[in-house]
C-alpha positions as CSV (number, residue, x, y, z in Angstrom):
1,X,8.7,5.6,17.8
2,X,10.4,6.4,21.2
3,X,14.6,7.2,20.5
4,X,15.2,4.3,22.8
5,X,12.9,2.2,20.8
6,X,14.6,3.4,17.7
7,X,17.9,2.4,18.6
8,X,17.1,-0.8,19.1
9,X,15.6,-1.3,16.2
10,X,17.9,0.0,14.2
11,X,20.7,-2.5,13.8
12,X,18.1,-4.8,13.5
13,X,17.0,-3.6,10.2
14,X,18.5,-4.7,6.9
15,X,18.4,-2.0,3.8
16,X,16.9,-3.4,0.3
17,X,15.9,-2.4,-3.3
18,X,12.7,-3.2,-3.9
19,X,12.1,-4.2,-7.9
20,X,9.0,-3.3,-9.6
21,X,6.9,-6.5,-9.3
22,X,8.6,-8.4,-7.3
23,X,6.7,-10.6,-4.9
24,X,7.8,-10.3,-1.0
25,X,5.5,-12.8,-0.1
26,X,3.2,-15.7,-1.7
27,X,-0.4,-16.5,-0.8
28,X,-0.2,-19.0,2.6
29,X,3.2,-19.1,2.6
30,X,5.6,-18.5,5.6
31,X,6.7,-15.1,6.1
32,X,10.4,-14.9,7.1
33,X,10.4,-10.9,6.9
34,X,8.6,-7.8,7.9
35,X,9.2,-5.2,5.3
36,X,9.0,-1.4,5.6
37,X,9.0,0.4,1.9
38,X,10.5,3.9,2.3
39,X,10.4,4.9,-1.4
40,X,8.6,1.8,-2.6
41,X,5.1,0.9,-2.8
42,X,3.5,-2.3,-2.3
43,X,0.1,-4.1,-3.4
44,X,-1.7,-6.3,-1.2
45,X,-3.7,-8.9,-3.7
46,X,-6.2,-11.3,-3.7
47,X,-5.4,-14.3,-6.4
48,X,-8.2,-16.6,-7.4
49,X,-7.8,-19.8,-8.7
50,X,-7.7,-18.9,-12.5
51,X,-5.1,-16.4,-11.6
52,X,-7.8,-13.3,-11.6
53,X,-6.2,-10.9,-8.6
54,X,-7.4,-7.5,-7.1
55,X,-5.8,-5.0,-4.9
56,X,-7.4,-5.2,-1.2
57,X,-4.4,-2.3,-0.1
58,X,-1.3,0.0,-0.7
59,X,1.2,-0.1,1.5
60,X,4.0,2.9,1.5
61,X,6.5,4.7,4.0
62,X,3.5,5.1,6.0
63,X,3.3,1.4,6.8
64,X,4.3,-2.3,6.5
65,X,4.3,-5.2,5.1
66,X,3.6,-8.3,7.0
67,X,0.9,-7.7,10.2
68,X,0.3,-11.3,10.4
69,X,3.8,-11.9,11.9
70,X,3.1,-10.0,14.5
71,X,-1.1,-10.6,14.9
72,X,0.0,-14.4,15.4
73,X,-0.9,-15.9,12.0
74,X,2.4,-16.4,10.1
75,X,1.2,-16.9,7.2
76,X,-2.0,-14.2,4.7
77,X,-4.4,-15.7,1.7
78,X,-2.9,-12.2,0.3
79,X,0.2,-11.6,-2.3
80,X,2.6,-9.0,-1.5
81,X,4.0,-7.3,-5.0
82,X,6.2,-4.2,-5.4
83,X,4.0,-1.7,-7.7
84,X,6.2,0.9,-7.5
85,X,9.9,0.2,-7.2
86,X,12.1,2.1,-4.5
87,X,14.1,0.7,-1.6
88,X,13.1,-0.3,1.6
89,X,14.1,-2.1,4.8
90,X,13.4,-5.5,6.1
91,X,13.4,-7.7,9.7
92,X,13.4,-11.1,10.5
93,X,9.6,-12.6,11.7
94,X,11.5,-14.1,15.0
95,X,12.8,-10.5,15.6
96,X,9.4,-8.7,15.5
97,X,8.2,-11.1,17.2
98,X,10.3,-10.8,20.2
99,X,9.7,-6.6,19.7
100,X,6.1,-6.9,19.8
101,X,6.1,-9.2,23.1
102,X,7.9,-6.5,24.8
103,X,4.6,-4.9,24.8
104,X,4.8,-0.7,25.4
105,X,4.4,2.3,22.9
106,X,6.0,-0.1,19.7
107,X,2.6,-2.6,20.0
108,X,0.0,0.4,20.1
109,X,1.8,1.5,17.2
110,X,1.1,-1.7,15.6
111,X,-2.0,-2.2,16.3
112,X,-3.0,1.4,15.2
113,X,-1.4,0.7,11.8
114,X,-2.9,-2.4,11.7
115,X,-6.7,-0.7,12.1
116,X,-5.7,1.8,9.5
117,X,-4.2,-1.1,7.6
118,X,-8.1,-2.7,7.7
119,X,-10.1,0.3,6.7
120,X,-8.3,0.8,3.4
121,X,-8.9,-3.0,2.8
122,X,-12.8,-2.7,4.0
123,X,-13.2,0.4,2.0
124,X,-11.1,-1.0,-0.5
125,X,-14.1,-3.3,-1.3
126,X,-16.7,-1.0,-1.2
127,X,-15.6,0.5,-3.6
128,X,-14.8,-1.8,-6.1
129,X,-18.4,-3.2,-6.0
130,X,-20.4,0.3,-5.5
131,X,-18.0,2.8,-7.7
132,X,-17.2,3.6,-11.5
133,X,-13.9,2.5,-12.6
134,X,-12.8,6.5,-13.4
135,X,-13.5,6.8,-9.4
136,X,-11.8,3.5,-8.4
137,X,-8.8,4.7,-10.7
138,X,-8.6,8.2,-9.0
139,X,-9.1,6.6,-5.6
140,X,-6.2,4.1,-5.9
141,X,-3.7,7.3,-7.5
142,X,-4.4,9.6,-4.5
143,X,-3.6,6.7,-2.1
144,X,-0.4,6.0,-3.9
145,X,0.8,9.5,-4.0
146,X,0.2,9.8,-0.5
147,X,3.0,7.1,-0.3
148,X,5.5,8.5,-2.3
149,X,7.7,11.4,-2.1
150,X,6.7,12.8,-5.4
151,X,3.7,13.2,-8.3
152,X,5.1,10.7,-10.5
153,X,4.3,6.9,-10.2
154,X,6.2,4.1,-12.8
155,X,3.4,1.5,-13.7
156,X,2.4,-0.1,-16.3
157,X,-1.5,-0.7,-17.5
158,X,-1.6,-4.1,-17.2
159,X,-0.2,-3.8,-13.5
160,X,-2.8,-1.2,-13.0
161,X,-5.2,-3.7,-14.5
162,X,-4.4,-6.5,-12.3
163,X,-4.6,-4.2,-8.8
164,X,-8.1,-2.9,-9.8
165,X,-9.4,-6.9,-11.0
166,X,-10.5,-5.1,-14.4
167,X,-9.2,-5.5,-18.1
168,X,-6.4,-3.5,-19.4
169,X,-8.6,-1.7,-21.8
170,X,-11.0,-0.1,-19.1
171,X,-7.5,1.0,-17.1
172,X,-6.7,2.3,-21.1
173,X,-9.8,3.9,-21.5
174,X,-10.2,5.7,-18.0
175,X,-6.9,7.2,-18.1
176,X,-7.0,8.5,-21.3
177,X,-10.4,10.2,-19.8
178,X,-7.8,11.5,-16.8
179,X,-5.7,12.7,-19.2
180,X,-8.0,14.4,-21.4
181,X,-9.5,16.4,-18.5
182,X,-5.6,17.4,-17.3
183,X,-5.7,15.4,-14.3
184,X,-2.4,13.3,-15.1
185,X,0.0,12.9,-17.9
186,X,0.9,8.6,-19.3
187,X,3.4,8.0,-21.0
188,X,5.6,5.1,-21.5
189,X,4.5,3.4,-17.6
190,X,5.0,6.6,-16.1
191,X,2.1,8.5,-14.8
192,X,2.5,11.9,-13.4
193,X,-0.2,13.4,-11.6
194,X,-0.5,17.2,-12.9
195,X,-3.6,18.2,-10.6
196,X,-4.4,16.6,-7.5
197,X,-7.2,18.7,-6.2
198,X,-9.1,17.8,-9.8
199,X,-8.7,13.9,-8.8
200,X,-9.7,14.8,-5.5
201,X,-13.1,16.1,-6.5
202,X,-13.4,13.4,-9.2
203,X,-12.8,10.6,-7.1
204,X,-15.8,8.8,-4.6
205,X,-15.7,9.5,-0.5
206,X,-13.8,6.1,-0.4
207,X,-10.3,7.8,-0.6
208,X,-11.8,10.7,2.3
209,X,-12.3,8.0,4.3
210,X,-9.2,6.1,4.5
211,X,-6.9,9.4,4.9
212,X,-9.1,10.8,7.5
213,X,-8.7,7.3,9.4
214,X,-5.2,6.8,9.0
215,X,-4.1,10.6,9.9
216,X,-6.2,10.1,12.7
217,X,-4.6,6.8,13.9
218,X,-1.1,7.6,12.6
219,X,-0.4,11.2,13.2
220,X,3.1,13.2,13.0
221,X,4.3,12.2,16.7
222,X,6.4,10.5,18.6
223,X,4.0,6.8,19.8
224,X,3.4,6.3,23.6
């Protein structure tokens, strides 16, 4: 954003550790906080009544966490859980509020985020009805290593599990197909991705098609 912008936002934004699984924000409730992972990610999930969930988005640096403070709902059917633990920083609903009724360079922003936000999440689904779970798996790696800072993500299977709406023992038996072909190396909740361009070409066009839309919407520059 604008250095004027910036500044302004600045003191207005509290520093936080973000813990693997915690939950930022509950289904329906109120959100009092916009969050902003630098070296976290979070999972955007879809609970059901018998407690089955499945990841509708990521959320990394790239991003945040809370669009319906600002797109006038308060309140998401979604839960918000840390899946990879880092830190972060957080502002209060009332203040992005009052940012995003100043209108200018700050709302396009937004609302450019916010389209990118909605492709991953239409895609998202498309995928998880039309794909193989090997190609789901790859899918939701690339997209989390394009929000971190390294090749190495901390989670467990049964986290993995609960973001893709399968059982642990498909995430089991798909990464130990990964790992066989050299793709990544899991060990002990840490995955570590040893060739990206082989999960590239083993993934579907789902993960093309989210990158392409958010470098497009969201590219290197300062916002006007």
């Amino acid at each position: 954003m604008p250095a004027t912008e910036l500044e302004r936002w600045l003191p207005q934004l509290e520093p936080i550790d973000l813990a693997l699984g915690q939950v930022l924000y509950e289904s329906g409730a109120t959100m009092p906080y916009v969050y902003f992972p630098t070296t976290a990610i979070v999972s955007l999930l879809y609970v059901l009544e018998d407690g089955a969930s499945a990841e509708i988005a990521v959320v990394g640096f790239e991003g945040l966490v809370g669009i319906s403070i600002f797109m006038g709902g308060g309140s998401t059917p979604s839960r918000a859980v840390v899946q990879s633990a880092g830190t972060g920083f957080r502002m209060r609903a009332d203040v992005m509020k009052e940012e995003f009724a100043r209108s200018g360079p700050v709302v396009h922003l937004l609302l450019r985020y916010t389209q990118a936000l909605i492709t991953q999440m239409a895609q998202t689904a498309v995928c998880n009805r039309h794909h193989s779970l090997d190609q789901q798996l790859c899918r939701w790696l690339l997209l989390s290593l394009d929000r971190l800072h390294g090749d190495e993500l901390v989670m467990t299977q049964e986290l993995i599990a609960n973001m893709l709406g399968v059982r642990r023992e498909g995430v089991t038996e798909a990464a130990l197909k990964l790992q066989k072909a050299g793709l990544i190396r899991y060990a002990r909740g840490h995955i570590n991705v040893l060739d990206r361009v082989g999960l590239e070409g083993r993934t579907c066009e789902c993960y093309e098609v989210v990158k392409k839309e958010y470098d497009r919407l969201l590219p290197p520059c300062t916002a006007s």
